[in-house]
C-alpha positions as CSV (number, residue, x, y, z in Angstrom):
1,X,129.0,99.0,106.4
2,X,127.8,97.8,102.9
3,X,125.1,99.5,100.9
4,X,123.5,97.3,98.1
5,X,121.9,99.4,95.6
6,X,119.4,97.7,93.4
7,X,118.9,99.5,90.1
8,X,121.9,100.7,87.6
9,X,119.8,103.3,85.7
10,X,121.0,106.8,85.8
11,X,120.0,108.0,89.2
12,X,121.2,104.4,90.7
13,X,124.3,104.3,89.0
14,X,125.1,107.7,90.5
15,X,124.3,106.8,93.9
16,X,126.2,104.1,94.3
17,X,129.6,105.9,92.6
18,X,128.5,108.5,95.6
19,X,128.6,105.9,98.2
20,X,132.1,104.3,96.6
21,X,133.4,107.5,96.6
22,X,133.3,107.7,100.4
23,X,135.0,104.2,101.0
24,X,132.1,102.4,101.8
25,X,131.4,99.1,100.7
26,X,128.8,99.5,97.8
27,X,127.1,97.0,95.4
28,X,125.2,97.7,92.3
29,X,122.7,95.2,91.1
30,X,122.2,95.4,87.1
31,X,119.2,93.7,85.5
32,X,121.5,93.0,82.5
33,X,124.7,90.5,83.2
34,X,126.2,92.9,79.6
35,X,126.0,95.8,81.2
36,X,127.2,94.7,84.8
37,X,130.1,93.2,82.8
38,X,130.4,96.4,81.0
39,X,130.4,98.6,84.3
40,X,132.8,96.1,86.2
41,X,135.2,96.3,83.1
42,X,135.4,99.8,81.6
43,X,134.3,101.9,84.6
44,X,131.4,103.2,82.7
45,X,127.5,102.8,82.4
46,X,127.7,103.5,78.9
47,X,124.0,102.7,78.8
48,X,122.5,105.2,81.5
49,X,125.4,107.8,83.1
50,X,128.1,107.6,79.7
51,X,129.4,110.7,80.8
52,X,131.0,109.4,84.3
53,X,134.0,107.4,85.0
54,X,133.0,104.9,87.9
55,X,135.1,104.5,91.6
56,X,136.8,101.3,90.7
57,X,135.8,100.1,94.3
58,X,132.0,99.9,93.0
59,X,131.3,96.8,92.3
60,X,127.9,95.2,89.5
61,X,126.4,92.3,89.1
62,X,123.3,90.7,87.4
63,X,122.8,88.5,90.7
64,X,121.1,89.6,93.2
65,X,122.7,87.7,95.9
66,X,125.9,88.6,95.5
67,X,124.9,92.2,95.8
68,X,122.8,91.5,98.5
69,X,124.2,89.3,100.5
70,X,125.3,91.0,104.2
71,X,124.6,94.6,103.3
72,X,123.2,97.0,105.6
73,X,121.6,98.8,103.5
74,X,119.2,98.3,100.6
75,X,118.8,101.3,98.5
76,X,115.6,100.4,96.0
77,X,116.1,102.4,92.4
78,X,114.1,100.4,89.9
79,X,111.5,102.2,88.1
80,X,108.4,102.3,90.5
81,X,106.0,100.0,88.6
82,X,108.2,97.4,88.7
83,X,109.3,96.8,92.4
84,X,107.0,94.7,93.6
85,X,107.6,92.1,91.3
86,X,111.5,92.4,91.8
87,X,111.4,92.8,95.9
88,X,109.0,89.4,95.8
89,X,111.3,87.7,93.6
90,X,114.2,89.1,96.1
91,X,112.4,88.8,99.5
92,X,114.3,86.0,100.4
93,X,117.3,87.9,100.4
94,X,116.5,90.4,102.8
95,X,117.2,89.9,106.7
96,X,114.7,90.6,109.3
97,X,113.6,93.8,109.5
98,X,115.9,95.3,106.9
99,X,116.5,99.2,106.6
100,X,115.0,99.7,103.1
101,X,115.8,102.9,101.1
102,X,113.7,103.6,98.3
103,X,114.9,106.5,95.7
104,X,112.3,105.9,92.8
105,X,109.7,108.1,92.0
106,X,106.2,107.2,91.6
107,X,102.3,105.5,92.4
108,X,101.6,102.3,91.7
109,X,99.0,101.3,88.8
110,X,96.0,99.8,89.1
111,X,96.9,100.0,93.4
112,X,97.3,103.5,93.8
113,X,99.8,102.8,96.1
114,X,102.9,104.7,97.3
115,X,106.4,103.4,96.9
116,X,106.6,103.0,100.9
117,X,103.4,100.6,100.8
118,X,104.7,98.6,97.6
119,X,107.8,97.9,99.5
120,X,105.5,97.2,102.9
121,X,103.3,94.8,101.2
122,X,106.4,93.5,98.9
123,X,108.2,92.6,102.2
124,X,105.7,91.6,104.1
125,X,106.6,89.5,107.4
126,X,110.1,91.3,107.3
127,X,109.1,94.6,109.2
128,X,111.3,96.6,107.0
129,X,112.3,100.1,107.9
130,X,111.5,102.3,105.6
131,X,113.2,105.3,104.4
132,X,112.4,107.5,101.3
133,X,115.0,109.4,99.3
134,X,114.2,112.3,97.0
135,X,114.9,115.8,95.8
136,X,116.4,118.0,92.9
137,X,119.0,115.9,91.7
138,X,119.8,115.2,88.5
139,X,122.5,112.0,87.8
140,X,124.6,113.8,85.6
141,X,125.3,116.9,88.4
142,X,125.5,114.7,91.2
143,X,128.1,112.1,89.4
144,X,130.7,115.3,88.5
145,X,130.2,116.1,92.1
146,X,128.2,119.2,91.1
147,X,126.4,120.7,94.9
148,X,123.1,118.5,95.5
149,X,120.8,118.8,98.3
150,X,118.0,116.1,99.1
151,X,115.8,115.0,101.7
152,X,115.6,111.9,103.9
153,X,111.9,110.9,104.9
154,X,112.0,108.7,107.5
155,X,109.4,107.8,110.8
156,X,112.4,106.7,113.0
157,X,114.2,109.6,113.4
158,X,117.3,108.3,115.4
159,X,117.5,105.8,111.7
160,X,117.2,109.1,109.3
161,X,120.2,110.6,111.2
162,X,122.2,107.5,111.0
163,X,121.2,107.2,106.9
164,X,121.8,111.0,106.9
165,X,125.6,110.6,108.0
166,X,126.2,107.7,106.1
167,X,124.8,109.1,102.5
168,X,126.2,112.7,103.0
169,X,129.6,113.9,101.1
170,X,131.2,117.5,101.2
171,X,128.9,117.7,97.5
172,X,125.7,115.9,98.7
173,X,123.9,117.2,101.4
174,X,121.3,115.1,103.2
175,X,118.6,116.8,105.2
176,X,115.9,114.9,107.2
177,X,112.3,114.8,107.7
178,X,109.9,112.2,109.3
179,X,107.2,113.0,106.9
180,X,108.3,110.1,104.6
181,X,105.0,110.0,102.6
182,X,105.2,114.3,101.8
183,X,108.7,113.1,100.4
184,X,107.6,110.7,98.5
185,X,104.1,112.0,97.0
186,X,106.3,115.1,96.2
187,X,109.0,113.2,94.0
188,X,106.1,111.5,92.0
189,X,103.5,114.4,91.2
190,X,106.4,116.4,90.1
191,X,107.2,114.0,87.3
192,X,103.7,115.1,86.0
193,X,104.1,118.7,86.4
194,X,107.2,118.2,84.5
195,X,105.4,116.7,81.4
196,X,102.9,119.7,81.7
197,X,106.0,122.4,81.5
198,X,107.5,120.5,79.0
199,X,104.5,120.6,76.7
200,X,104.1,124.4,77.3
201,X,107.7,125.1,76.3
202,X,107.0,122.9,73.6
203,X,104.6,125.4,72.3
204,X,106.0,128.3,73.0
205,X,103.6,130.1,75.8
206,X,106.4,131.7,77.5
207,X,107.7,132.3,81.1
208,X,104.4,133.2,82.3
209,X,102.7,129.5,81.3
210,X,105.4,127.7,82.9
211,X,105.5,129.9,86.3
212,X,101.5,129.3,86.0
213,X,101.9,125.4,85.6
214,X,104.5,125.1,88.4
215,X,102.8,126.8,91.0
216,X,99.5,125.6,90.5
217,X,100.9,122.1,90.0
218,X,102.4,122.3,93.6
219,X,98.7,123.1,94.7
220,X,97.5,119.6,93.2
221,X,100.9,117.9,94.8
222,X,100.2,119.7,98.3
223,X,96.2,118.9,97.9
224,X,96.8,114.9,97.0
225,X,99.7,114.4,99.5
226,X,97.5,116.2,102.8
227,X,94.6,113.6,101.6
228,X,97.5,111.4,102.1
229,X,97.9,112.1,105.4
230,X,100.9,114.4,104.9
231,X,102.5,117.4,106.2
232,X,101.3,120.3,103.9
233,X,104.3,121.8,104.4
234,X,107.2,118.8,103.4
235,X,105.8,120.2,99.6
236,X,107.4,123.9,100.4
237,X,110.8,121.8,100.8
238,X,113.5,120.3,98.6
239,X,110.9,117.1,97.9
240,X,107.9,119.2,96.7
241,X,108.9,122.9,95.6
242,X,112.7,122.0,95.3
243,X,112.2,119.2,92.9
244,X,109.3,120.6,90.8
245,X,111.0,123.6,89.7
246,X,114.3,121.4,89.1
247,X,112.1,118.7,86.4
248,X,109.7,121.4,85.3
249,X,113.0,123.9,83.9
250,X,115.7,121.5,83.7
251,X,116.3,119.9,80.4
252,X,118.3,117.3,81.9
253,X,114.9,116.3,83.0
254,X,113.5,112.6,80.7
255,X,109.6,113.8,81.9
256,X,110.0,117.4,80.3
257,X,111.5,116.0,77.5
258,X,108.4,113.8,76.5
259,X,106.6,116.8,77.3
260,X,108.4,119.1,74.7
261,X,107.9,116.7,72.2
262,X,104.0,116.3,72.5
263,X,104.1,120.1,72.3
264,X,106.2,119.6,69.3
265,X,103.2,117.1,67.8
266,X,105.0,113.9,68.4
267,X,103.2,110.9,69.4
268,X,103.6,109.4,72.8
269,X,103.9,106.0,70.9
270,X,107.3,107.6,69.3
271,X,108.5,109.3,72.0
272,X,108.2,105.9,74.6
273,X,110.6,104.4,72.2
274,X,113.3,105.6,74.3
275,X,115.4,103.9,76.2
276,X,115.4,105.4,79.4
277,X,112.2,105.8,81.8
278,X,109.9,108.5,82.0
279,X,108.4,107.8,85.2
280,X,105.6,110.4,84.5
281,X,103.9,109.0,82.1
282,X,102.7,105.8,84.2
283,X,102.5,108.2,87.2
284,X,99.8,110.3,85.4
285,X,97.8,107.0,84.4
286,X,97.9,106.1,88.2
287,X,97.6,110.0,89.9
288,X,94.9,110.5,88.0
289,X,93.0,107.0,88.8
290,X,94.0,107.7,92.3
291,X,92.9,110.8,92.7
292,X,89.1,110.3,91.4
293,X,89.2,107.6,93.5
294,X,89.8,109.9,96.3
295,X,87.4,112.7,95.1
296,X,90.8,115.4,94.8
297,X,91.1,118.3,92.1
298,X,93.6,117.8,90.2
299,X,92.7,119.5,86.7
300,X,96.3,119.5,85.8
301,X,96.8,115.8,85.8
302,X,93.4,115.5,84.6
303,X,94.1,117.4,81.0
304,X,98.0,115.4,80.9
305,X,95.9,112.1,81.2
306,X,93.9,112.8,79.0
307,X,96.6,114.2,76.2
308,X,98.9,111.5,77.3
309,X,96.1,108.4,77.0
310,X,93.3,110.2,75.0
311,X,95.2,111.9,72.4
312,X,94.3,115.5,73.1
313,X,94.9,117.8,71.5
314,X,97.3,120.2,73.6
315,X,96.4,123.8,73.0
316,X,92.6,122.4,73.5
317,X,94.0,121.1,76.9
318,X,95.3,124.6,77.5
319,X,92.6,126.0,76.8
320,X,89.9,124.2,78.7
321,X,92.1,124.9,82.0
322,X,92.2,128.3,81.0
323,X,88.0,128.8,80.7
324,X,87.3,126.5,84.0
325,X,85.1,128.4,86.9
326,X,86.9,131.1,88.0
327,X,87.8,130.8,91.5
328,X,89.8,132.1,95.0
329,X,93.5,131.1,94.8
């Protein structure tokens, strides 16, 4: 068994200790040769996960066919808008109908597109099987072998047990569920919702705005993802409720923290110096595209959009969603 796991942020880098932990043969692919030299020489991503000492068996490496070459496995963790250009540039690398894992979070600009039809259209002629990966799980907690439960969307069921035996540890539970596109429409609205709490804490509405924000923000996940053609109720489950609450209170969370620091008055500009990816800020740009073009509600999404791209003001945002037509729950 080899898993190759393409993407040495945070979450990747955590995965793939995870993986080495167990004794299975795991490579980490690293856009940057430093920090793959880095990783293979001090046992640290000092970049993305500083805080974890790395399984000596894990091995990284800025080419892609050494990490690549006869695994099993392809676990995809690259920040969503930029897999398609890295699977086309690495399509020739993957076997015939390879079992493709995908643990990034997020919609495709200007496509609309889900992570499961990037990698579909990104791998086309391959028949990949796809599985998607997601839940509360923050790097940090996972990588000191803190308890973490996710879910496993997959079609094939007989392939989701197999990928649910191979990824699970005595501290990271795997549960199944053939509703892959609920899994994965959860992990990306959530990122959203997260920006929205984040804002509110940021000026200082209280318990009773970010309960508010949560729940209705797991209406306008459940309402996009049925349109979607998924199970209404994958978003009561680690994927949907499990994961919002997790990004929308955590402050390990990178998409609350943008969203404390627009409620703080910073500008987006200043706060997308960063380093590390906020996955909810494209994710709003392409929701919200997505879901006009689908004729879904999502006022939520609507008012981030339009403080995240139009410079609103936030308290107007607040309270434009609090004077809108009174309605049944």
């Amino acid at each position: 068994m080899k898993i190759a796991v393409i993407g040495a942020g945070a979450w990747g880098t955590a995965l793939a200790n995870t993986f080495a932990k167990k004794g299975i043969e795991t490579g980490l692919w690293a856009r940057d040769s430093k920090l793959a030299a880095e990783i293979n020489q001090s046992g640290v991503n000092k970049e993305y996960l500083p805080e974890c000492q790395l399984d000596r068996r894990l091995v990284c490496d800025s080419n892609p066919e050494k990490i690549m070459s006869g695994a099993d496995i392809f676990m995809i963790v690259i920040p969503s808008q930029f897999i398609r250009s890295n699977l086309k540039n690495f399509k020739h690398l993957f076997p015939e109908k390879p079992v493709v894992v995908c643990a990034s979070k997020g919609i495709e600009l200007n496509t609309g597109a889900p992570m499961s039809q990037v990698i579909s259209d990104s791998l086309a002629g391959l028949s990949p099987r796809y599985a998607h990966l997601s839940g509360p799980s923050f790097a940090f907690e996972l990588s000191a072998e803190m308890p973490t439960t996710v879910v496993l969307g997959c079609e094939d069921e007989n392939l989701g047990k197999n990928l649910q035996e191979v990824f699970s540890t005595n501290y990271f539970r795997v549960y199944s569920n053939p509703d892959f596109r609920g899994v994965e429409i959860g992990g990306a609205i959530k990122n959203i919702m997260a920006i929205a709490t984040g804002i509110a804490d940021g000026l200082n509405f209280g318990h009773n705005t970010r309960a508010a924000l949560i729940t209705r923000g797991l209406a306008e996940m459940q309402r996009l993802g049925v349109a979607m053609g998924a199970n209404p109720a994958t978003f009561m489950g680690l994927s949907g409720m499990g994961d919002l609450v997790l990004t929308c209170t955590g402050d390990l969370s990178r998409n609350r923290q943008v969203g404390l620091k627009l409620g703080k008055g910073i500008k987006l500009s200043e706060i997308l110096k960063m380093r590390k990816v906020a996955e909810g800020v494209k994710t709003t740009e392409s929701v919200h595209e997505l879901a006009k073009k689908m004729g879904v509600d999502m006022p939520l999404t609507e008012q981030i959009y339009r403080i995240l791209y139009e410079d609103k003001d936030p308290v107007k945002a607040v309270l434009d969603l609090m004077s809108r037509e009174l309605k049944q729950e």
